[in-house]
C-alpha positions in Angstrom: -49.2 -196.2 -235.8 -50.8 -197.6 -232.5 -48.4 -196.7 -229.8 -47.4 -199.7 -227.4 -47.4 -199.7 -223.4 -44.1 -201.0 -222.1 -43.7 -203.2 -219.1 -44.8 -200.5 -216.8 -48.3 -199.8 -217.5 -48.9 -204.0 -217.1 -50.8 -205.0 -213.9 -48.8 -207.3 -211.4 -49.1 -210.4 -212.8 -47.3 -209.2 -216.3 -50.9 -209.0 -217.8 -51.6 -205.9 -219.9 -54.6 -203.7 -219.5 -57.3 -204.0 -222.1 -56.8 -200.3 -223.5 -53.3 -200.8 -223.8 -54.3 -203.5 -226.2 -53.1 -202.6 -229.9 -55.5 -203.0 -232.5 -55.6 -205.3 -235.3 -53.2 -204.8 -237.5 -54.6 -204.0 -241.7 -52.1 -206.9 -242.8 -53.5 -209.3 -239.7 -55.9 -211.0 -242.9 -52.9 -212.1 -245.0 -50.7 -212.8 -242.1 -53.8 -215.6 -240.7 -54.4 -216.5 -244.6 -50.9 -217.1 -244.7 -50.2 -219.1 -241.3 -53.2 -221.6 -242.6 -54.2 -222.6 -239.1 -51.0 -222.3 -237.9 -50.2 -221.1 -234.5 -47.3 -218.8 -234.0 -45.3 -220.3 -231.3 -42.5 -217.6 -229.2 -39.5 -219.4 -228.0 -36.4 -218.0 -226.5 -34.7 -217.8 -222.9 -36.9 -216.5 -219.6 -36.5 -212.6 -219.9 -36.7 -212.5 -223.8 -40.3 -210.7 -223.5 -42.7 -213.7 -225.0 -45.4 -213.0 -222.8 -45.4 -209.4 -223.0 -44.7 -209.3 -226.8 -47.0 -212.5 -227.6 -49.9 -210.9 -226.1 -49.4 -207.2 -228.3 -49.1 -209.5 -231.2 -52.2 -212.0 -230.7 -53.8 -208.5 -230.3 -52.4 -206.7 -233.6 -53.7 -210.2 -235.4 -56.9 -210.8 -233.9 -56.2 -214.1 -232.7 -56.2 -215.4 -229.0 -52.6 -215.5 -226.8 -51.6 -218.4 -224.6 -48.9 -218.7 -222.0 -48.6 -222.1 -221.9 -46.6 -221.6 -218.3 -49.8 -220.0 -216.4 -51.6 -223.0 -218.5 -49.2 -225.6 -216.6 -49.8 -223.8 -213.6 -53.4 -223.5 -213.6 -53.5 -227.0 -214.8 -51.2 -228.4 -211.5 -53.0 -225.8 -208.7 -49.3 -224.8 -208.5 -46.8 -222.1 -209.5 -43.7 -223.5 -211.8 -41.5 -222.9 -208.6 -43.6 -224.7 -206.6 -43.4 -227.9 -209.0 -39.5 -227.6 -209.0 -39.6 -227.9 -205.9 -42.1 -230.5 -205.0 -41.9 -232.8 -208.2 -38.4 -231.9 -210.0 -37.6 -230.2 -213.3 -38.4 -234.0 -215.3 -42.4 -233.7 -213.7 -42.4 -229.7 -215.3 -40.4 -230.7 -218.6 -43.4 -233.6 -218.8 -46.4 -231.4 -218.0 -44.8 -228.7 -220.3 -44.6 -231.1 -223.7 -48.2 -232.4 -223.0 -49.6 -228.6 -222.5 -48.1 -227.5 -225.6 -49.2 -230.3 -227.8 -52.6 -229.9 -226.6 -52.5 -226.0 -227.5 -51.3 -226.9 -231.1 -54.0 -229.1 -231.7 -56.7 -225.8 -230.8 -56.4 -223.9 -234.0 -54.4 -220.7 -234.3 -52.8 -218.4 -231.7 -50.3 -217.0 -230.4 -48.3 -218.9 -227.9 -45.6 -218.1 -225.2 -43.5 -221.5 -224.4 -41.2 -221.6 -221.7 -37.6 -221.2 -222.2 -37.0 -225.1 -221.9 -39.8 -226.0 -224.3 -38.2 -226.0 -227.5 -35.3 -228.2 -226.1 -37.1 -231.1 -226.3 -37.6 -232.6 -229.2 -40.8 -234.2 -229.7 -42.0 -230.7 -228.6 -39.9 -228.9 -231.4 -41.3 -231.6 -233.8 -44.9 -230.9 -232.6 -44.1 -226.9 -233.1 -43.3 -227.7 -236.8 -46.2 -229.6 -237.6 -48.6 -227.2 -236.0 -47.1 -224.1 -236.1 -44.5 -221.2 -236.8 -41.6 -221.0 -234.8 -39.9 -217.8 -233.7 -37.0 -216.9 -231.2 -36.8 -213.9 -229.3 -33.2 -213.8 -229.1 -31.6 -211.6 -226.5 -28.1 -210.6 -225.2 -27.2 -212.5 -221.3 -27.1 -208.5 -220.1 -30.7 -208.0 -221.3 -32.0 -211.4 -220.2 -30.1 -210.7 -216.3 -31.4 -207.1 -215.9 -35.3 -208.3 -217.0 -35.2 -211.2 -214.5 -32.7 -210.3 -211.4 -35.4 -209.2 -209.7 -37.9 -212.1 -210.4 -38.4 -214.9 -207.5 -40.9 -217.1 -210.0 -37.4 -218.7 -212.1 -36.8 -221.8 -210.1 -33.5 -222.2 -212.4 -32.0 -218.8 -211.2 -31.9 -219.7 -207.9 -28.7 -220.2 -207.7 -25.8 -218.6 -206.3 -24.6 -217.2 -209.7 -27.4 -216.6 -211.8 -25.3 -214.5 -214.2 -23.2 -217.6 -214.8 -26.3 -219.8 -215.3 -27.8 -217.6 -217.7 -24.7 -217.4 -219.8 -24.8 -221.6 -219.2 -28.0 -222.1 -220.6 -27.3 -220.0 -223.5 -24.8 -221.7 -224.6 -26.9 -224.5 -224.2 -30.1 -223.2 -225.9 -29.0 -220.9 -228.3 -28.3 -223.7 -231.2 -31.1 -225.4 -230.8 -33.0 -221.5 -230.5 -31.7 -221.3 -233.8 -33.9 -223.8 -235.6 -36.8 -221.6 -235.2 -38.4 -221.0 -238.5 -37.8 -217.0 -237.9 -35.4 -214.8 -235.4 -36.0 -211.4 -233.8 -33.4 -209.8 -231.8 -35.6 -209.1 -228.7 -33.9 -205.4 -227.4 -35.2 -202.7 -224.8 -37.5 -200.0 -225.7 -41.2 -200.3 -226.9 -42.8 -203.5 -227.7 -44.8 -202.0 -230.9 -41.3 -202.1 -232.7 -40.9 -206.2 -232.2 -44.3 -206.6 -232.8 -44.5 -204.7 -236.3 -41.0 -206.6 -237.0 -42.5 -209.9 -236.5 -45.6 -209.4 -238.7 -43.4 -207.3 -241.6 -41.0 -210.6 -241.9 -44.1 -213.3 -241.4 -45.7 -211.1 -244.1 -43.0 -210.6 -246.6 -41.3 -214.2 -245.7 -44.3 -216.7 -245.6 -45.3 -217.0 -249.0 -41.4 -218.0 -250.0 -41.6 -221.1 -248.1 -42.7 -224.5 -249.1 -43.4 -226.2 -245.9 -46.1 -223.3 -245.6 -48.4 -223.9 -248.5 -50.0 -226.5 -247.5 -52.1 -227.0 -244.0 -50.7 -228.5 -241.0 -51.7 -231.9 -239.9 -54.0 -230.7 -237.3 -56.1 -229.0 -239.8 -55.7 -231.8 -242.3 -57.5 -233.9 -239.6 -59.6 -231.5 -238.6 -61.1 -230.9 -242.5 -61.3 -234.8 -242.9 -63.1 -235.2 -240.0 -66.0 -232.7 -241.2 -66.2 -234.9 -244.2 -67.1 -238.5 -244.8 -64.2 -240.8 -244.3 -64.6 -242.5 -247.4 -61.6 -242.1 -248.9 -59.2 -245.4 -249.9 -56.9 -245.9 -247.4 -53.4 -246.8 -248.3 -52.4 -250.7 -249.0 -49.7 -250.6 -246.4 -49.5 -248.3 -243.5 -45.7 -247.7 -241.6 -45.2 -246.8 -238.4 -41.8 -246.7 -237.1 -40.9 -247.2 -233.3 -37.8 -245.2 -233.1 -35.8 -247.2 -230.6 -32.4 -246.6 -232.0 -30.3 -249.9 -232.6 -33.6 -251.8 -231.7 -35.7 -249.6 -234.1 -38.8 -251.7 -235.7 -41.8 -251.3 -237.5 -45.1 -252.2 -237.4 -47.0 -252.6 -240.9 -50.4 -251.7 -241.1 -53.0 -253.0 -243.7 -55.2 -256.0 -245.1 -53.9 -258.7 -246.2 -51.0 -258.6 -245.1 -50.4 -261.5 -243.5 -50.1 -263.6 -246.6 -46.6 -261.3 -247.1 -45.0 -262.5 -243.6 -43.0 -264.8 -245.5 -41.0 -262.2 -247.2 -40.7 -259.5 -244.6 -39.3 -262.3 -242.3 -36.7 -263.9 -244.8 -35.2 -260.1 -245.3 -35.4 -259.5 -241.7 -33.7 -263.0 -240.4 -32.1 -264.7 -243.0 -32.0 -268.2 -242.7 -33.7 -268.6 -239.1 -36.5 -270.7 -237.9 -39.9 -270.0 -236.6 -41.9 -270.7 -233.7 -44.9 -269.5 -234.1 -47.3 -269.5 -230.8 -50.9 -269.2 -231.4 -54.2 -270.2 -229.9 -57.0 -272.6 -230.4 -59.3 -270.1 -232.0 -56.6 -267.9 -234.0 -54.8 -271.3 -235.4 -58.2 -271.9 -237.3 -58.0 -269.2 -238.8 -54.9 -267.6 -239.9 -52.2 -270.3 -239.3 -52.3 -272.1 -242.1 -52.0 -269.0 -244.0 -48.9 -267.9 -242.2 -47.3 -270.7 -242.4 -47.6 -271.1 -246.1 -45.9 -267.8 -246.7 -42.9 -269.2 -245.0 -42.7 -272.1 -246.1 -42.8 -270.4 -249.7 -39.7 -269.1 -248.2 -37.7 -272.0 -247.2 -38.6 -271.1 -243.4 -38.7 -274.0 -241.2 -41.9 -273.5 -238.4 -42.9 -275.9 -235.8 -46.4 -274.5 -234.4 -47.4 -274.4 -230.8 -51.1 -274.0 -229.9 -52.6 -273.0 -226.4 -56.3 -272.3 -225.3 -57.6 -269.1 -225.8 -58.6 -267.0 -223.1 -56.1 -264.7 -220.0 -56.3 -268.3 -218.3 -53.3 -268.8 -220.8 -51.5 -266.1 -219.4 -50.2 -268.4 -216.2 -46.7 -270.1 -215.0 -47.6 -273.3 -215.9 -49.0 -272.3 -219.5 -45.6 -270.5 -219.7 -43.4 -273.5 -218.5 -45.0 -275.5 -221.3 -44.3 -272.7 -223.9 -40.9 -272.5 -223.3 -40.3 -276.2 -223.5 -42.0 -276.6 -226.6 -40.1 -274.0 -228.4 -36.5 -275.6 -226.9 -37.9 -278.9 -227.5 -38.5 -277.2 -231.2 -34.7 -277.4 -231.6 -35.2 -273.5 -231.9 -31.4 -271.7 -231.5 -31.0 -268.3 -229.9 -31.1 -266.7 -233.5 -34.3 -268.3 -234.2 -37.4 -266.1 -233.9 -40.3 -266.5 -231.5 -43.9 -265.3 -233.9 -46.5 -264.5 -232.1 -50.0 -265.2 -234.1 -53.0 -264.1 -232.0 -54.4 -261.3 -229.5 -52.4 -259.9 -226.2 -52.5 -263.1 -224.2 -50.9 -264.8 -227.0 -48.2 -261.4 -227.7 -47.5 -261.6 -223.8 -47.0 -265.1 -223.6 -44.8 -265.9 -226.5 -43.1 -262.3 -226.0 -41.8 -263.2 -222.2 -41.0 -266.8 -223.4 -38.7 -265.3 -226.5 -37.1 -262.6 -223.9 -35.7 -265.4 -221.3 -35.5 -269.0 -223.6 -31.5 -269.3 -224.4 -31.0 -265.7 -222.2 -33.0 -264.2 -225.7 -34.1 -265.3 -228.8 -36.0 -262.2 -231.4 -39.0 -262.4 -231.7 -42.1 -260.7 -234.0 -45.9 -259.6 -233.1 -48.4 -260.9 -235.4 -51.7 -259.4 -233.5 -54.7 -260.5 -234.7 -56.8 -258.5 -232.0 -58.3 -254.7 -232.4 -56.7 -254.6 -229.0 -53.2 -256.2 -229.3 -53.0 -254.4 -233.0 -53.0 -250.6 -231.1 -51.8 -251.7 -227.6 -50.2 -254.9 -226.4 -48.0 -256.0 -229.6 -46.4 -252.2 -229.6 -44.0 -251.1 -227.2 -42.2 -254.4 -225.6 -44.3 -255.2 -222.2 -44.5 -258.7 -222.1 -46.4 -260.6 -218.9 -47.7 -263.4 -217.3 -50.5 -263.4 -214.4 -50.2 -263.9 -210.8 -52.6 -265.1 -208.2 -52.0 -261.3 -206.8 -52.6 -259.9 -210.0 -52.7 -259.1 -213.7 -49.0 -258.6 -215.9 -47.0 -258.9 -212.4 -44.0 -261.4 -213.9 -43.1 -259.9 -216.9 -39.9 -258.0 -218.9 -39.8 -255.4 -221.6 -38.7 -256.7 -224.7 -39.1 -255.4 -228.0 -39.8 -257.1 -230.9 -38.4 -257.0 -234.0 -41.0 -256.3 -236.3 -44.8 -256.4 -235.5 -47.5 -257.1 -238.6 -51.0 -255.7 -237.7 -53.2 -257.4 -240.6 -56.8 -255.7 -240.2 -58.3 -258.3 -242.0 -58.1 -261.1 -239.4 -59.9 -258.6 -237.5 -63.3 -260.0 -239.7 -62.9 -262.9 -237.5 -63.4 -261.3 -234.6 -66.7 -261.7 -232.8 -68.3 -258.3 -232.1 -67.6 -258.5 -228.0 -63.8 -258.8 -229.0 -64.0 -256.1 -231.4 -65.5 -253.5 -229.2 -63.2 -254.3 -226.6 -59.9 -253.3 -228.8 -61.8 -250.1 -229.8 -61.4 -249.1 -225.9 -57.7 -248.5 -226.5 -58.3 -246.4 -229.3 -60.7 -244.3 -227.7 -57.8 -244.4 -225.1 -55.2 -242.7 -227.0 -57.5 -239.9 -227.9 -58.6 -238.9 -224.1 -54.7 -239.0 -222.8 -53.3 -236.1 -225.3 -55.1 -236.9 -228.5 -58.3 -234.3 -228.2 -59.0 -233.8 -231.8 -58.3 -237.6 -232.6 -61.2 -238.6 -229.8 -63.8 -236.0 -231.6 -62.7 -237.9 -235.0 -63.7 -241.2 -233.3 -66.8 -239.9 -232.1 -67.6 -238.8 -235.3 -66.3 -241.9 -237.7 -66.5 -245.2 -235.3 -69.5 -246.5 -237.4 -66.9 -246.5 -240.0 -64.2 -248.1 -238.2 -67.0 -251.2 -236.8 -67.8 -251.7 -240.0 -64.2 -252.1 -241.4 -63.9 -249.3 -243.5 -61.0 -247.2 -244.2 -61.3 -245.6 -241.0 -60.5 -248.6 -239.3 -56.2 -248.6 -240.6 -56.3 -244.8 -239.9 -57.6 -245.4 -236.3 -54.9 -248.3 -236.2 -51.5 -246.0 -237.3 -53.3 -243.1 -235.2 -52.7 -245.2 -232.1 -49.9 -247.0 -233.0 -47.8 -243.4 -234.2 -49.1 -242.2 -230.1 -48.0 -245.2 -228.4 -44.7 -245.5 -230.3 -43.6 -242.0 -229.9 -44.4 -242.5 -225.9 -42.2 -245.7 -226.4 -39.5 -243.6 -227.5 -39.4 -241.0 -225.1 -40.2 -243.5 -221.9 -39.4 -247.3 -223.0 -39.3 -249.0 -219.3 -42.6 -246.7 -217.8 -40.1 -244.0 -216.0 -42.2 -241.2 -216.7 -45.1 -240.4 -219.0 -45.1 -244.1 -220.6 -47.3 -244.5 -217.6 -49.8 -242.7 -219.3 -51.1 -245.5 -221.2 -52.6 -246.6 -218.4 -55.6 -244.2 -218.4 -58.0 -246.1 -217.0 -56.0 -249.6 -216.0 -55.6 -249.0 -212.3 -59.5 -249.3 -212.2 -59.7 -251.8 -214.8 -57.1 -254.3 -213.3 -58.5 -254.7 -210.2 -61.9 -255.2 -211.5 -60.2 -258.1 -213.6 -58.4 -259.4 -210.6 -62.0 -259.8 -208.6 -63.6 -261.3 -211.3 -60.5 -264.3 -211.2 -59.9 -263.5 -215.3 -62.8 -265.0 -216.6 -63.5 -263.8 -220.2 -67.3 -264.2 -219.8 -67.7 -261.7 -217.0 -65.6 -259.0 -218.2 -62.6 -259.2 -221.0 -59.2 -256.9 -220.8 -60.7 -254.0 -223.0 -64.2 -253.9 -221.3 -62.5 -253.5 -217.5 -60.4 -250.9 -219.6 -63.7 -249.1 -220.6 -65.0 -248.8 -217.1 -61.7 -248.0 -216.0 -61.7 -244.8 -218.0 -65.1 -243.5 -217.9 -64.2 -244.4 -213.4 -60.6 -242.0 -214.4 -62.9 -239.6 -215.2 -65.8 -239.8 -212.9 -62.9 -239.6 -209.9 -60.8 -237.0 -211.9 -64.5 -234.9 -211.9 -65.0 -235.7 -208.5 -61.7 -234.1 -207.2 -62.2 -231.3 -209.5 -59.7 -231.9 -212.0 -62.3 -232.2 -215.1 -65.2 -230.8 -216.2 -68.4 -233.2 -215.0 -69.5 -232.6 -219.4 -66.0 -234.0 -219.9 -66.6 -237.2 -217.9 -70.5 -237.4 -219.3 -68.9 -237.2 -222.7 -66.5 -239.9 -222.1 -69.1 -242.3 -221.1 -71.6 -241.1 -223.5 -69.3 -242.1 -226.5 -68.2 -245.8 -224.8 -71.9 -246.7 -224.5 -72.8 -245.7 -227.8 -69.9 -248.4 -229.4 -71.4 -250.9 -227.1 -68.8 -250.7 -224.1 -69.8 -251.1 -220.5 -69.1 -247.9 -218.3 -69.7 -248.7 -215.1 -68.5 -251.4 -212.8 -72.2 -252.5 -211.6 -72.6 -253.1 -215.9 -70.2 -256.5 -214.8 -72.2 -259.5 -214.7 -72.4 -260.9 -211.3 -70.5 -258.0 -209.5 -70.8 -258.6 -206.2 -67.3 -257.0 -204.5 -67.6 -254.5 -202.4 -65.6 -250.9 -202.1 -62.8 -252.5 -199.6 -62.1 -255.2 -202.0 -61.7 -253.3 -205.2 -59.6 -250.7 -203.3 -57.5 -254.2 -202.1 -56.9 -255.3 -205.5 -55.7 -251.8 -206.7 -53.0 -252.3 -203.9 -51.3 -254.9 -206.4 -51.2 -252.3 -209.6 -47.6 -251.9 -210.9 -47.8 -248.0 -210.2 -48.4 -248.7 -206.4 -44.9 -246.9 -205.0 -44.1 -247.3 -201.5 -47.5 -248.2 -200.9 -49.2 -244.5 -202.5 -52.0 -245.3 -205.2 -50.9 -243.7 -208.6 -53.7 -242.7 -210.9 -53.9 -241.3 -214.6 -56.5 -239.0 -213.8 -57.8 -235.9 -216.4 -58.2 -232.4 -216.9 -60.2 -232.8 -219.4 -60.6 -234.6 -223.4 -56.6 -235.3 -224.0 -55.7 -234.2 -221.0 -54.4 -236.5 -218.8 -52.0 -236.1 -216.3 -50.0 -238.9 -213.4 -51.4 -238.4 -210.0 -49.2 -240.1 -207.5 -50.1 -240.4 -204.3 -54.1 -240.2 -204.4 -55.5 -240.9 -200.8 -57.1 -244.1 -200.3 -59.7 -242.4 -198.5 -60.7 -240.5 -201.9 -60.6 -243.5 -203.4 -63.2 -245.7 -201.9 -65.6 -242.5 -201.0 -65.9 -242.6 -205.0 -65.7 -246.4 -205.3 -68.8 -245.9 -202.8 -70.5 -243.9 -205.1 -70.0 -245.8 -207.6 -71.7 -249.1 -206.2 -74.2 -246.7 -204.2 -73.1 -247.9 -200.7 
């Protein structure tokens, strides 16, 4: 048998020398047959040996190692102590669950997560999708005597770390314990744990059920290498998992025509006001408001003109007295029919008419079906600005039809692909290379198009979960917006210059020329980025706006009025790379109109 190096014969930084490396192990073939593209993810307290052991093992099976700590610090230009200290443990715990998503979604290795990691539960959820789970479980007088020396645990420093290691075990070791596999991690050579761990995987694998078939990942990843002709389901179901306020958003064609029923079951007994616009009323009211009345649900309609114009206080003032004037009571429902302007509108007029009435999405807009009708921001305009007088209030069921999207005029349709492309390049890597490969398929309404649908709406509803009022990563979903707001702003709304998911376009493929710039993201990255929103048809640059004319100065003005601005520092989503995008607060201004500059080539 290979014989191990312990910690001793590592170099400084904990990395082993390549001799010292075993080699692959004979049952390394059926362990990797086995794991069906599964990583094999190392969890456990600081001290438990991960690195050292996960490395010896990627080794004995062939397969690549990741320390997913050194990966958050080489993504942040910092140490982990260093972001403690700067940004707080809620920044690391952030970066952290993004790092490790993006590693799952690479294809099989081993990796090291830090001892916080599988505390969070989206990340432990991730982890069983997309990989095998096992805990390095060690005694507190182990863990002390590994790290008391060690200055690079920003949770020791304190003035007991004994106590705070036997805190945190008592914290951890339950959830520890819902690890797929357990190996008591003890002194002496590494080679033992690391012919342990492939003896169990080896002997345990094949006995369990959630193992014989592929993970997700990899489910996605063969689908994508093959046409996407397939039927898609009748009836897609995405949950939002709000607790009390939980909803769901239904996904499929024809759908609308069912409204009736959902709503009766959902509200018993109450009344509808359905807002809608010119254009949308046209086409799909009368078709919603058959299904209710097939129902016995009374509706009184209310129409507005199409277009962000709508999206003002006078517009709004109008709304609200209609649906009073309606003789619509506080358990009465508020139904939006129509794209964001409409979802926004009727949304903020449902969340302050009689302190609250409920309310339901209808979106009939690529756009509003993945973005704006999911998650509970509702807005009206300012003369400062886009969404500025708003509330977040969630609806109680949204219904995402994608056949009213055949009304749709191409310009409109391309625009709502932006924010699928969107949810690919924030954490969604493999989900952007789909795109790239099946977006004929989703322009010309095939099956792709409901499985691009849930794919954004399952990402923006698990961020909705985790970070329902924009405290933290909800932010996120604004890859792109700071840029694409402003140019909105300067071009006073007007739908024929430039429409919400075209200034989105720029925004990103801007997010990523800047992030490039700085040297955050690869310059193929950013080429790739634009490459893909030219070939659907999208603009990518802010001189492709008809009639632009602004200046530098005035675009870097109108970013002034973004709702990230805090304390008067400019907040950017800016990228690593594909699915990698990370919240960059405080981004000088200078930086920011030197690229604007090079942007307009003054």
């Amino acid at each position: 048998m290979t014989q191990f190096p312990d910690a001793r014969h590592a170099d400084p930084h904990g990395r082993a020398r390549a001799d010292d490396m075993p080699r692959r192990d004979p049952r390394a073939a059926q362990i990797l047959n086995l794991l069906r593209g599964r990583s094999l993810v190392l969890v456990g307290m600081m001290g438990a040996g991960k690195t050292s052991i996960g490395r010896r093992l990627a080794a004995s099976l062939g397969i690549g190692f990741v320390d997913a700590d050194v990966e958050i610090e080489n993504a942040a230009g910092m140490t982990i102590a260093e972001i403690f200290a700067r940004h707080g443990e809620a920044y690391f715990r952030d970066g952290e669950r993004r790092v490790v998503a993006r590693i799952l979604g690479e294809g099989p290795k081993v990796v090291a997560t830090g001892g916080g990691a599988f505390m969070n539960p989206v990340t432990r959820q991730r982890i069983a999708d997309g990989g095998v789970s096992i805990w390095l479980k060690a005694e507190a007088d182990v863990l002390l005597r590994r790290v008391r020396k060690r200055t690079n645990r920003p949770l020791l420093h304190t003035q007991d770390p004994e106590d705070t290691i036997k805190r945190l075990i008592e914290e951890r070791y339950p959830v520890y314990a819902q690890a797929d596999f357990t190996v008591i991690s003890r002194d002496g050579p590494h080679e033992y744990m690391v012919d342990s761990i492939i003896s169990t995987l080896n002997d345990t694998l094949p006995n369990i059920a959630r193992f014989a078939e592929p993970p997700a990942h990899a489910v996605a990843a063969q689908a994508s290498s093959t046409p996407a002709a397939q039927e898609a389901p009748a009836r897609i179901t995405v949950p939002v998992e709000l607790g009390s306020r939980r909803y769901e958003i239904d996904i499929g064609k024809g759908l609308l025509a069912e409204a009736g029923a959902t709503i009766a079951r959902l509200a018993p007994g109450a009344a509808c006001a359905i807002l809608t616009d010119e254009n949308v009323a046209s086409h799909h009211l009368g078709t919603l408001e058959q299904s209710l009345a097939a129902h016995g649900i009374r509706s009184e309609r209310i129409i507005v003109k199409p277009g962000e114009a709508s999206k003002s206080w006078d517009v709004f003032a109008r709304v609200c007295d209609e649906i009073i004037g309606s003789r619509m009571e506080r358990r009465d429902l508020v139904v939006a029919l129509g794209g964001g302007v409409v979802g926004d509108l009727g949304g903020f007029a449902a969340s302050v008419i009689r302190r609250g009435m409920r309310f339901v999405q209808i979106p009939t807009t690529l756009l509003a079906q993945v973005d704006s009708s999911v998650g509970g921001k509702t807005a009206i305009n300012s003369d400062h600005g886009k969404n500025l007088v708003g509330a977040f209030y969630q609806p109680i069921w949204v219904l995402a039809d994608t056949g009213t999207l055949a009304t749709l005029s191409p310009r409109e349709f391309r625009a709502g692909y932006a924010e699928v492309a969107k949810y690919g390049l924030i954490d969604d890597a493999p989900f952007f290379a789909w795109l790239e490969r099946h977006w004929p398929e989703v322009f010309n309404h095939g099956p792709a198009l409901s499985e691009a649908i849930a794919r954004s709406c399952r990402s923006k509803a698990a961020v909705v979960a985790r970070d329902e009022t924009e405290q933290g990563d909800r932010a996120l979903l604004n890859l792109g917006h700071t840029f694409g707001h402003a140019l909105e702003t300067l071009t006073h709304f007007n739908s024929e210059r430039l429409v919400h998911g075209e200034g989105v376009a720029i925004g990103m493929a801007c997010a990523y020329r800047f992030s490039a710039k700085l040297g955050h993201c690869p310059h193929e990255d950013a080429e790739r980025v634009e490459s893909h929103l030219r070939a659907v048809g999208l603009p990518a640059s802010i001189k492709d706006i008809t009639g632009w004319n602004a200046g530098p100065d005035a675009i870097l003005e109108a970013m002034y009025q973004d709702k990230k601005v805090e304390r008067g520092a400019l907040t950017f989503i800016l990228a690593q790379g594909i699915g990698r995008s990370f919240i960059a607060k405080g981004v000088p201004a200078a930086d920011v109109l030197s690229f604007l500059q090079d942007e307009l080539g003054r």
